[in-house]
C-alpha positions in Angstrom: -10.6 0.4 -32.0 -8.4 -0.2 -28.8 -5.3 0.2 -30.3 -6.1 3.1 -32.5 -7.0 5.0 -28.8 -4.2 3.7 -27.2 -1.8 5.4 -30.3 -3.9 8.5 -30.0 -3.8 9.1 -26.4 0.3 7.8 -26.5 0.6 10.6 -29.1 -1.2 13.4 -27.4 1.0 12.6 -23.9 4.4 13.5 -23.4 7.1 12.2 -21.1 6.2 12.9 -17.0 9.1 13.8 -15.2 9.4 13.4 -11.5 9.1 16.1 -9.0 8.8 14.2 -5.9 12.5 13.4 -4.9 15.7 15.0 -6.2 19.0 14.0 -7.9 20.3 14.3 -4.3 17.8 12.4 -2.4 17.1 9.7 -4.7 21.4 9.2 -4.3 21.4 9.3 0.0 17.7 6.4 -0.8 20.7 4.1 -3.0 23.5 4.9 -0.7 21.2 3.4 2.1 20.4 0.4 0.3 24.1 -0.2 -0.5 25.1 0.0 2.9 22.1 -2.0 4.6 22.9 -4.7 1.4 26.8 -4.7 1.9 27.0 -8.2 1.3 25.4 -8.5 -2.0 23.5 -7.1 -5.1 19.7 -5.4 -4.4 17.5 -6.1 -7.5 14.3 -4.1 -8.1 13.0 -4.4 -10.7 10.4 -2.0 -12.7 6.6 -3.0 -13.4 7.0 -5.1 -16.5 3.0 -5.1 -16.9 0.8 -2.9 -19.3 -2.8 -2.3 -18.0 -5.0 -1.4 -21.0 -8.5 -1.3 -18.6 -6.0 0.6 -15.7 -6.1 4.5 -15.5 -2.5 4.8 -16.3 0.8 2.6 -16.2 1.4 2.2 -12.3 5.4 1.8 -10.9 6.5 -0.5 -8.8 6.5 1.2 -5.2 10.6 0.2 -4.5 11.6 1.1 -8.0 10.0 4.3 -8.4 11.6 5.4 -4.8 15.2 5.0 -5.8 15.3 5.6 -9.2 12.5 8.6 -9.3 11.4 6.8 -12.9 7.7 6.6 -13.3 7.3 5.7 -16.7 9.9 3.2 -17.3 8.9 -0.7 -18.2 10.6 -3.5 -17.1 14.0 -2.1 -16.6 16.3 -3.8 -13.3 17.9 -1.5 -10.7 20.6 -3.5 -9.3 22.4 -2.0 -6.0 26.0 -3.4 -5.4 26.2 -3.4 -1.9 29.9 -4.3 -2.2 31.2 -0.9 -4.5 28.6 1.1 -3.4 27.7 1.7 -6.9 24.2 1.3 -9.0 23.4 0.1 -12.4 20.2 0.7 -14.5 19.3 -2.0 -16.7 17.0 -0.4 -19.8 14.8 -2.8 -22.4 16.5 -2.5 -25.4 13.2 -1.9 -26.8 11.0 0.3 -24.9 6.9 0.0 -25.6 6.4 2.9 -27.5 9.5 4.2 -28.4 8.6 4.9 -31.6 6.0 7.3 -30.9 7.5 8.8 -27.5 10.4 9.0 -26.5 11.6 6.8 -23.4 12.0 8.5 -19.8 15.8 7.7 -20.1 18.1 6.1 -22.6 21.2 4.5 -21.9 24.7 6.7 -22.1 26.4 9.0 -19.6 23.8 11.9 -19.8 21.3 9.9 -18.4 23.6 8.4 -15.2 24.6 12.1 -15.2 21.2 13.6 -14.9 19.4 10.7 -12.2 22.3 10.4 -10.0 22.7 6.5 -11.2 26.2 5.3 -11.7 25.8 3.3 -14.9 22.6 3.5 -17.1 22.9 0.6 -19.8 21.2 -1.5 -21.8 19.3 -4.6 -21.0 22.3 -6.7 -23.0 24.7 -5.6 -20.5 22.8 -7.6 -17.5 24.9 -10.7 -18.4 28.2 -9.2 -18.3 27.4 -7.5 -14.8 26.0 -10.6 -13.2 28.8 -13.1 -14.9 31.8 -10.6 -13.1 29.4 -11.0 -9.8 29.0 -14.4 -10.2 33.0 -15.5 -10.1 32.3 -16.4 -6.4 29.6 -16.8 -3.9 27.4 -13.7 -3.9 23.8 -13.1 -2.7 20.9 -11.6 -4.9 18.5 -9.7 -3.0 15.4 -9.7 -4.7 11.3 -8.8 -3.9 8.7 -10.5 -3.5 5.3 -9.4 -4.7 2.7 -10.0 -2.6 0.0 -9.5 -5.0 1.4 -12.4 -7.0 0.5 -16.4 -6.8 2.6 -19.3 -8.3 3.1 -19.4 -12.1 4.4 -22.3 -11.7 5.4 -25.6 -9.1 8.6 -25.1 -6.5 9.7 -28.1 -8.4 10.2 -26.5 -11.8 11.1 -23.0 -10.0 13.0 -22.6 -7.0 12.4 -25.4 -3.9 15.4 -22.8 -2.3 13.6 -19.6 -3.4 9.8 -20.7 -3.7 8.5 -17.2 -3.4 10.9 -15.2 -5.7 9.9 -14.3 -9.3 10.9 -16.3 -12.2 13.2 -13.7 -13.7 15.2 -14.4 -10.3 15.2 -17.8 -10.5 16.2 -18.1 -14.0 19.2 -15.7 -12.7 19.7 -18.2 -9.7 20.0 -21.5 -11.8 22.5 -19.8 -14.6 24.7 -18.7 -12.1 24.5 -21.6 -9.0 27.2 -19.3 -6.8 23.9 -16.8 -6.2 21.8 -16.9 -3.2 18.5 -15.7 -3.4 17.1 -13.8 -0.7 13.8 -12.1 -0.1 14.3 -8.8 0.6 10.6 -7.1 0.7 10.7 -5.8 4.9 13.8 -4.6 4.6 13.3 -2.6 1.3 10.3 -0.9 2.8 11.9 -0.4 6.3 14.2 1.8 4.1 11.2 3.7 2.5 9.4 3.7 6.4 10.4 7.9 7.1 9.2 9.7 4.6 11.6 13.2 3.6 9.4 17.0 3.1 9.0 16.0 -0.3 7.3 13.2 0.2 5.1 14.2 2.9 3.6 17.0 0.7 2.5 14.0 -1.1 1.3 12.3 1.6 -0.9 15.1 2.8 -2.4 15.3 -0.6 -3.5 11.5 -0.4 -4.6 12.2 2.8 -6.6 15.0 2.3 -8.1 13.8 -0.8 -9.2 10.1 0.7 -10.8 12.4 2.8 -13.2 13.7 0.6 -13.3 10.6 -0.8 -14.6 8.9 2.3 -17.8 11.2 2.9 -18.8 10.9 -0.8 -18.7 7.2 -0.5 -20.5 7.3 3.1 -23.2 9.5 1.3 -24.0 7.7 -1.8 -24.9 4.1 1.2 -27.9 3.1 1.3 -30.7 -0.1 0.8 -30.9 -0.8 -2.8 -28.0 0.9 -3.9 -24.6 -1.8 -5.2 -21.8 -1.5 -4.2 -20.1 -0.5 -7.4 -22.2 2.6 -6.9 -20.2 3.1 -3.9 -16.7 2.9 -5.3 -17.7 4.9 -8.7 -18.6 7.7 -6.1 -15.3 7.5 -4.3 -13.3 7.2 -7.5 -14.7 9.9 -8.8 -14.3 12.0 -5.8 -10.3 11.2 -5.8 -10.2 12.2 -9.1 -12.2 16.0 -8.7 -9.6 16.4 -5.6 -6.5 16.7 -7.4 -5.4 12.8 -6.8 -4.6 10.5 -9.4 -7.4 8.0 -8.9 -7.7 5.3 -5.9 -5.0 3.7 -4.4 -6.4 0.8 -4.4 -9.7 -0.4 -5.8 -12.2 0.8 -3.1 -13.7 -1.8 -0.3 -17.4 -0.6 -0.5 -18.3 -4.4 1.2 -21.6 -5.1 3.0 -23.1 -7.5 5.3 -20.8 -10.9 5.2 -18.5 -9.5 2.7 -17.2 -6.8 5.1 -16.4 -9.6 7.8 -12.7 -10.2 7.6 -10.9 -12.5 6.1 -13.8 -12.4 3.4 -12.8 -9.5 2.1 -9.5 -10.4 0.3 -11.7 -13.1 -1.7 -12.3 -9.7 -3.6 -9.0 -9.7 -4.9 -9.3 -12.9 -6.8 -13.2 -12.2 -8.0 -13.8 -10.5 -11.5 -17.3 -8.8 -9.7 -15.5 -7.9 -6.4 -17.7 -8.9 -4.5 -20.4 -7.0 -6.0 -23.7 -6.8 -3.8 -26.8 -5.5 -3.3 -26.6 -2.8 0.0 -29.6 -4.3 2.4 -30.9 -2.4 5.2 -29.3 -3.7 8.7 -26.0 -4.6 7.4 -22.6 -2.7 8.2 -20.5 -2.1 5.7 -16.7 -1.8 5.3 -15.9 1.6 3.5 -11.9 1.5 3.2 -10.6 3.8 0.3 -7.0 5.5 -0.7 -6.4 8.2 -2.9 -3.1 8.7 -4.7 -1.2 11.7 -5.0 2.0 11.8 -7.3 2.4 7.7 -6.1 1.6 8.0 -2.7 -1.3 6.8 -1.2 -4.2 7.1 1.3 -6.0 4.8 3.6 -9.0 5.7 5.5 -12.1 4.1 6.3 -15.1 3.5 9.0 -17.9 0.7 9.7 -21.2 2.9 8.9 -25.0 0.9 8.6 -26.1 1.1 5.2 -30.0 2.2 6.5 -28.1 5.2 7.4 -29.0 4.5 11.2 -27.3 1.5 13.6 -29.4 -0.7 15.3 -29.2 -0.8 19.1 -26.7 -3.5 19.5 -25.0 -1.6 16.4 -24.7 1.5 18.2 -23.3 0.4 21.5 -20.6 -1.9 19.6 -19.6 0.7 17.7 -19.3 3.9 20.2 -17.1 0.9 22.4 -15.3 0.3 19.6 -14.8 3.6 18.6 -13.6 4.4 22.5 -10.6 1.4 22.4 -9.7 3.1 18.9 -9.5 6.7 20.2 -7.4 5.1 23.8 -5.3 3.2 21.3 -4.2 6.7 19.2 -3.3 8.4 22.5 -0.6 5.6 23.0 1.0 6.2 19.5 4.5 7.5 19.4 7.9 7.1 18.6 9.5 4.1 20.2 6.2 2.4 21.2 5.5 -1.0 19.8 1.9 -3.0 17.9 1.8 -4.6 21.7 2.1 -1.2 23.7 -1.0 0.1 21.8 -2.9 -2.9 21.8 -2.9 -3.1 25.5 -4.3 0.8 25.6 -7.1 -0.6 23.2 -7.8 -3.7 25.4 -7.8 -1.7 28.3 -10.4 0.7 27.5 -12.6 -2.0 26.3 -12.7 -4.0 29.6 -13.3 -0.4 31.2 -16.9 -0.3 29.4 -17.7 -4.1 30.3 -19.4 -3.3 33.6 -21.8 -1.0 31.7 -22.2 -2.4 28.2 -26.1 -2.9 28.1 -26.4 -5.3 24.7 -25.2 -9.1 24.5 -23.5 -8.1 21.4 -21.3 -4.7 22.9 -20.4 -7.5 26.3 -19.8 -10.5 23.6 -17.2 -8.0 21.7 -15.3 -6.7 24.5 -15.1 -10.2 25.7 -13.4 -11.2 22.5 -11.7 -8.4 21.2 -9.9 -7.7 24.6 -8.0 -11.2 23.4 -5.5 -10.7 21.0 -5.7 -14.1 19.4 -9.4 -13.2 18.8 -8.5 -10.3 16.6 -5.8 -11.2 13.8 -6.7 -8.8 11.7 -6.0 -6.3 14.1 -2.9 -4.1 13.1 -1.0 -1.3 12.3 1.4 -0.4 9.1 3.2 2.0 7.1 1.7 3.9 4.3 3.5 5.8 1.8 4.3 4.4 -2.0 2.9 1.5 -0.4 1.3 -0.2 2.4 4.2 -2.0 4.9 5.6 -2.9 8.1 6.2 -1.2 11.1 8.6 -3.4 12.2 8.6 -3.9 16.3 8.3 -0.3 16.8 7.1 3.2 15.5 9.4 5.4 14.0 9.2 9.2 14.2 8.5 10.6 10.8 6.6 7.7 9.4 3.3 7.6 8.2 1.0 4.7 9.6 -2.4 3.6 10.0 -3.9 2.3 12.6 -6.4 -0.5 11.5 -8.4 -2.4 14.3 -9.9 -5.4 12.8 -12.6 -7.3 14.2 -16.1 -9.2 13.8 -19.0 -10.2 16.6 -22.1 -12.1 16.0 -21.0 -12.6 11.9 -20.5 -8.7 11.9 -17.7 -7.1 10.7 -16.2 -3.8 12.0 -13.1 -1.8 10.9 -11.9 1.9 11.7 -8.8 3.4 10.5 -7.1 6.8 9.8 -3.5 8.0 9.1 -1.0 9.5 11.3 2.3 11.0 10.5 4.3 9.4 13.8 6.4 12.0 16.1 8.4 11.7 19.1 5.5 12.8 21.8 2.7 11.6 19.5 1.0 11.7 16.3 -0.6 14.1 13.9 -3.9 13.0 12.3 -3.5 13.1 8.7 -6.7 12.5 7.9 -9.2 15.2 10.4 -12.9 16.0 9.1 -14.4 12.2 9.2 -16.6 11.1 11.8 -16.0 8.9 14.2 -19.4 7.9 16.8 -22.4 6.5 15.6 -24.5 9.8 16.2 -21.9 11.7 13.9 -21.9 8.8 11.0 -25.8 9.0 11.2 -25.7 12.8 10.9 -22.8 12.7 7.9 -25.4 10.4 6.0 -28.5 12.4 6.4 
């Protein structure tokens, strides 16, 4: 029954074509590569995976930003940092082919049309690597995060113990490669986003938006927390967006107290839970737009109302968040804004009235007390900001932290300018008194 679907939905869909970047941009995103990678090849390589239970076929974030290709499996984009030049590498037999045509073929019309030097097949990977491989030469490659051993550093690479097996097998056929792990440097490249882009970004934005509330409505006692995320995947969805950016983190009680969280990612019921009255849960949800994403999210009390201690904590935190923002700007660095977040909570210490609002400003004022605490990029994909922000880069700013085994988490997106930031993501509440009243 699967497959039959599968045919008839493959049959009933033609070939997306992208409109985010142009022939012209997605050229200047190679040129940069080739020039920050002078001294060696770039590999990226395309998703390789089919998800049958996933709402559609999802890119790989660094392929789909310098090739534009959304829809192509498995191929290898290979950036000769040397001639300047690219090469597309395309399966010799795409999934599907016979029943839709491929998003590019090889030949000169296609390398015409994208911009791409030389758009081949698959076969011709050896002879391009073999030329490269006449003396010592380094192979750039990414790491996936998401990704765990497939197998022992003694049967892959002891040299290379993070890089993917198609690199290694690369690596030990031609021993005059170095391979090196490319992934911050990639995304610094992707880190300012172009006017194209950003009209995808607000899109994300304003959809996690909506998102957000629904999900903040549908808490309460009794309800689990896959009724959560169905409400906020459905909201993305009725916006315009193309689903959740990621899965949604509808967490409660101990499961919203970091690092406890990311034990999600390895669970088949993520965490699934009953919602109890007096626990604080950790609502953090993205919506995509045409591959890029949103992340939002706030701490709210599942009863709908904070407890004392609750409240105090909260507004406090809430306060070092809000001082934090008013430091972001181009040039300033993760240090530079923690100190305006760690300055305003010592400023409420004198008049915090609950143990648990003077026990968290006590420890959150520490850095080493709040690892968790950061802030990245977010466009195709979450990532670094490096040692400072960049004007014209989207971040988030994500405080972090637990007191008294609760857990507590803000965060919004900000397009990052020279004097400040824009809020990207206006209309959620921040305070206790304006959660409670957005969950009457």
């Amino acid at each position: 029954m699967r497959t039959n679907l599968l045919v008839i939905v493959l049959l009933g869909t033609s070939a997306l074509q992208c409109v985010a970047a142009d022939k012209a941009e997605l050229q200047e995103r190679r040129q940069r590569a080739a020039t920050a990678f002078h001294d060696g090849v770039l590999l990226v390589h395309a998703n390789s995976r089919l998800e049958i239970a996933g709402d559609g076929f999802r890119q790989d974030a660094a392929f789909y930003y310098f090739t534009g290709l959304e829809n192509t499996v498995g191929a290898l984009l290979a950036i000769d940092g040397r001639s300047g030049q690219s090469w597309l590498f395309l399966v010799s037999d795409p999934p599907f082919s016979k029943i839709q045509p491929p998003e590019v073929s090889p030949g000169s019309e296609a390398a015409n049309r994208s911009g791409v030097d030389h758009v081949v097949d698959f076969s011709a990977l050896l002879n391009f690597l073999a030329q490269h491989a006449t003396s010592p030469s380094t192979l750039y490659y990414l790491k996936d995060w998401q990704a765990v051993e497939e197998l022992p550093s003694n049967l892959a690479s002891e040299k290379a113990p993070e890089a993917p097996l198609w690199a290694v097998t690369l690596a030990a056929k031609w021993p005059s490669f170095e391979l090196k792990e490319a992934h911050d440097r990639v995304y610094a490249l992707m880190t300012v986003q172009s006017q194209s882009e950003m009209a995808s970004v607000r899109a994300a934005a304003k959809a996690t938006v909506a998102a957000v509330l629904a999900g903040m409505r549908t808490i309460r006692p009794g309800v689990s927390q896959r009724t959560i995320e169905a409400a906020v995947e459905n909201t993305c969805w009725h916006q315009g967006a193309h689903g959740s950016s990621f899965w949604p983190w509808a967490m409660a009680g101990e499961n919203g107290v970091f690092p406890h969280p990311f034990s999600s990612l390895a669970r088949y019921d993520h965490l699934d839970a009953v919602m109890h009255s007096g626990d604080l849960v950790r609502l953090d949800v993205g919506c995509e737009s045409d591959h890029y994403q949103g992340d939002l999210g706030r701490t709210v009390p599942v009863s709908g109302h904070y407890s004392d201690e609750q409240h105090e904590t909260w507004n406090i935190f809430v306060a070092a968040y809000q001082a934090g923002v008013k430091s972001l700007h181009e040039g300033v660095t993760p240090n530079q804004v923690f100190k305006s977040w760690s300055g305003e909570l010592l400023r409420h210490r004198e008049a915090a009235k609950t143990a648990m609002a003077r026990h968290a400003i006590d420890s959150w004022s520490k850095r080493e007390n709040v690892p968790f605490w950061q802030l990245h990029t977010m466009n195709l994909d979450a990532g670094s900001v490096g040692n400072q922000l960049r004007a014209g880069s989207t971040i988030a700013f994500e405080p972090i932290a637990s007191v008294d085994g609760q857990g507590f988490y803000l965060e919004d997106l900000f397009l990052v300018g020279k004097q400040g930031t824009e809020l990207l993501t206006p209309g959620v509440p921040y305070s206790a008194e304006e959660i409670e009243a957005a969950m009457r």
